[in-house]
N, C-alpha and C positions, 0 to 999 in steps of 0.2 A: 752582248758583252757584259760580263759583271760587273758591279759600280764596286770598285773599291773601297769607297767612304759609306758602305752600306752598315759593315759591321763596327767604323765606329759610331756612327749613329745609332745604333742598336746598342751599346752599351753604354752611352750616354745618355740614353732613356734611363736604364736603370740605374743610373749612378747618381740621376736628378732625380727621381720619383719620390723621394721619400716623404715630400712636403703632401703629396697625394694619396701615398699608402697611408699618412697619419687623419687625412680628410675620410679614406673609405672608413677606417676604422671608429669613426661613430656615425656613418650611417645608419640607419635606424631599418630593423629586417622584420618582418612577419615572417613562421615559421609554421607551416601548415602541414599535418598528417592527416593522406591518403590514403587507404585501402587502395585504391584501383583510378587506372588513367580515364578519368572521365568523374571522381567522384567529387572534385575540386571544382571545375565547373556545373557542374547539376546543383551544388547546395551554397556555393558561393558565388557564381559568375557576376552576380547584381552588387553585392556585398563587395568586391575587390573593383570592380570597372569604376564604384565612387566614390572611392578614396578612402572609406573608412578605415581599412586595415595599413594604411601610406601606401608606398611607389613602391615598394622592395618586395616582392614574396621569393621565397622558397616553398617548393611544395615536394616532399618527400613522397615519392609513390613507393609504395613497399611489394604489393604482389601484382606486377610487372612481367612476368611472364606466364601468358594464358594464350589459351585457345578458343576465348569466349569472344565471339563477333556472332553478330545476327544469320552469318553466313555456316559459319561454323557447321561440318560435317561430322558422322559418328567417329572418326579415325581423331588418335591423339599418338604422334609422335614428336621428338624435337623438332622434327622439320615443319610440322603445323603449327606447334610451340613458339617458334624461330619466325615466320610469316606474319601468325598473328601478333605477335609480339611487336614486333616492328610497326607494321599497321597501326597499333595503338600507341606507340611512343611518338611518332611522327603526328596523330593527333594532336596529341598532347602538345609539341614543340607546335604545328598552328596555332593549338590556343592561346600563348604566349607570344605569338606572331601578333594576334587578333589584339591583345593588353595593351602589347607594347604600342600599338598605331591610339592609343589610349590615354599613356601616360604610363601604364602601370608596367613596370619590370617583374615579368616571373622568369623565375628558374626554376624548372622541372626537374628534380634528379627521381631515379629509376634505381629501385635497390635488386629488381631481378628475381623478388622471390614467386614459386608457385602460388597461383592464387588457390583457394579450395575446391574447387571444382575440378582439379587436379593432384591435386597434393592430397585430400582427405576429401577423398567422392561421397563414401558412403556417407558420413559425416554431415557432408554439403548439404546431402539431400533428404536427411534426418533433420536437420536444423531448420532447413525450409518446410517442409513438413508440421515443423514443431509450428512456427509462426502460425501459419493456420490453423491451429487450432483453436476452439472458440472457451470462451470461457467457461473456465469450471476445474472442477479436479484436474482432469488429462491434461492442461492447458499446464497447471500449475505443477505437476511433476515432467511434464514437458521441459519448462523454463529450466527445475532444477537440474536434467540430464546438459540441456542447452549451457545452460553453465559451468558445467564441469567438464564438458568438451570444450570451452572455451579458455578455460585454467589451463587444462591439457594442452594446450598447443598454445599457450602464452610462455610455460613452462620449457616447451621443448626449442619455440623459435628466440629466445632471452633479445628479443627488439631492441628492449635500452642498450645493451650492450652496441650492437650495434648502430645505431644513433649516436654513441657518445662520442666518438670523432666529430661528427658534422657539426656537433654543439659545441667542441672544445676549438673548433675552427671557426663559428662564427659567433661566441659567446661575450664580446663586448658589442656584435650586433644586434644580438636578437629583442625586438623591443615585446613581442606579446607571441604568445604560440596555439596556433587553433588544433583540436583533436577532436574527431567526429564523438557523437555522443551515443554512438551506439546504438539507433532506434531498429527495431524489429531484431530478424535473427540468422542474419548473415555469418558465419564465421570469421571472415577476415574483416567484417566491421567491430565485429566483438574484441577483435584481439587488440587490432589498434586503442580501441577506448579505453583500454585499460592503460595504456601509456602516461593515464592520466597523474597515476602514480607515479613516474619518474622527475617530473618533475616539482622543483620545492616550493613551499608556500609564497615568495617573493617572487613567483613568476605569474607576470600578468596571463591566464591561463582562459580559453575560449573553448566551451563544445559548442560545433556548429549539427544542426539537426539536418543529417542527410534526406536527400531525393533521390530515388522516388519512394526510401522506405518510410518517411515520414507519412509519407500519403495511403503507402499499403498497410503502415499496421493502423492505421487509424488514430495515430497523435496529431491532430491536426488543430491545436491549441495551444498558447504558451502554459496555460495550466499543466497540463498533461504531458507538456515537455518537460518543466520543471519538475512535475513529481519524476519522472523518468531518470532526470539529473542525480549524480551525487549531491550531496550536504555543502550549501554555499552556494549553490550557483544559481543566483537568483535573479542578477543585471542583465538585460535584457535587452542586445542588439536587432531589430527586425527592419531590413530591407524590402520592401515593396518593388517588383518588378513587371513589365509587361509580358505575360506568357507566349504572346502569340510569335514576340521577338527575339523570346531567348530559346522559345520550341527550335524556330528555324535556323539559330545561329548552332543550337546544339547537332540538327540536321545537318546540317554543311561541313561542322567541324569534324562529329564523331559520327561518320556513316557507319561506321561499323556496329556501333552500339545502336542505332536509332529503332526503334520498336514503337508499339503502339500503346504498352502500357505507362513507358516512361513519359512520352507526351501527351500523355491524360494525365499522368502524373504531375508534369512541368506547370502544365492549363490550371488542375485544381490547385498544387500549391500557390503558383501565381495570385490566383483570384481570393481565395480566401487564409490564406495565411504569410507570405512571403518566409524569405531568406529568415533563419534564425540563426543566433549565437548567442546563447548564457554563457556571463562571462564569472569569473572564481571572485570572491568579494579578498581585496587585500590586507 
């Protein structure tokens, strides 16, 4: 039988809340941009589980629909699109399972777009290509095509644009905001880091140094991360974590991703470098 007094209890939440809508409203928020569901625990999972960044994240995944899992067969339709996609969002929502039993509140939001590997194949595998290459001329007219494929498709995806709701909705929260810093030569890492730009110089501002490309292109030093940074980014958060711990948790959370390069990756950053973030000087 329906409870009668359901529906006014239901609006006498809302008609009291306001003492708590004015409470959330200076919660204090971290604001983290993601390339890809898995790139927020690879370069930060040590950095957020101890509190440096508080109890709040949001973590913006931007290219959210793919077909890239270890499994992954030659065939790409929506419907592969559609399975893997799911597969990795659900990830992502355990990792956030895994926080919360922690202290730490993340919310995952998912903007859905193509990642490159579908959106801009040949491109993908020009870029990665480019990375490889070793030093010298070819390396360095490399970079430059690599970067104007990365303007190119900053240009045509316009991000801030779409970010600017999620800022205008949580903008007396957001206390500090991390954007990967762009190491090696991903496409959809490239384009994020550029994000860096949208926001203004009073914003506590963080590039954190992705895994596992930290490891492959061979920045494996604060030096050489810093030279890698924009102008100002000199403070210098580094987390120390056990590899062997966060290999397995990354095992169990993202089967879909797990490989052999990434966990020689997790091991060597663990052991001699950990977690980084340069933070914007104010």
């Amino acid at each position: 039988m329906k409870d009668k007094g359901a529906g006014k209890l239901h609006y006498a939440r809302f008609a009291t809340r306001w003492k708590n809508i004015a409470e959330l409203k200076g919660e204090k928020v971290t604001l983290i941009l993601s390339p890809h569901l898995d790139d927020i625990f690879l370069s930060l999972y040590a950095t957020l589980s101890s509190g440096k960044l508080g109890k709040n994240i949001i973590g913006v995944n931007f290219f959210t629909s793919s077909d890239s899992a270890v499994s992954t067969n030659v065939d790409t339709t929506f419907s592969t699109i559609v399975k893997t996609s799911l597969i990795r969002m659900n990830e992502e929502l355990e990792f956030s399972r895994v926080l919360f039993l922690q202290g730490i509140n993340y919310l995952p939001a998912f903007m859905g777009l193509k990642d490159a590997s579908i959106e801009r194949y040949y491109e993908f595998i020009a870029s990665g290509a480019i990375g490889r290459l070793p030093e010298g001329t070819a390396r360095k007219a490399g970079l430059n095509l690599y970067n104007r494929m990365v303007a190119s498709y900053v240009r045509e995806l316009q991000l801030g644009s779409s970010l600017a709701p999620l800022l205008r909705q949580f903008r007396s929260n957001i206390k500090n905001v991390l954007v990967p810093l762009g190491i090696g030569t991903h496409l959809d890492h490239g384009v994020i880091a550029r994000l860096t730009n949208e926001f203004p110089r009073s914003t506590k501002l963080g590039l954190y140094a992705e895994i596992p490309y930290v490891y492959m292109s061979g920045n494996m030093s604060i030096d050489k991360l810093r030279a890698k940074a924009p102008e100002g980014f000199s403070k210098t958060t580094v987390t120390y974590f056990d590899p062997k711990k966060k290999d397995g948790l990354f095992r169990r959370i993202y089967g879909s991703q797990y490989e052999k390069r990434t966990s020689e990756a997790i091991h060597t950053v663990g052991e001699k470098l950990g977690e980084v973030v340069l933070w914007r000087h104010s």
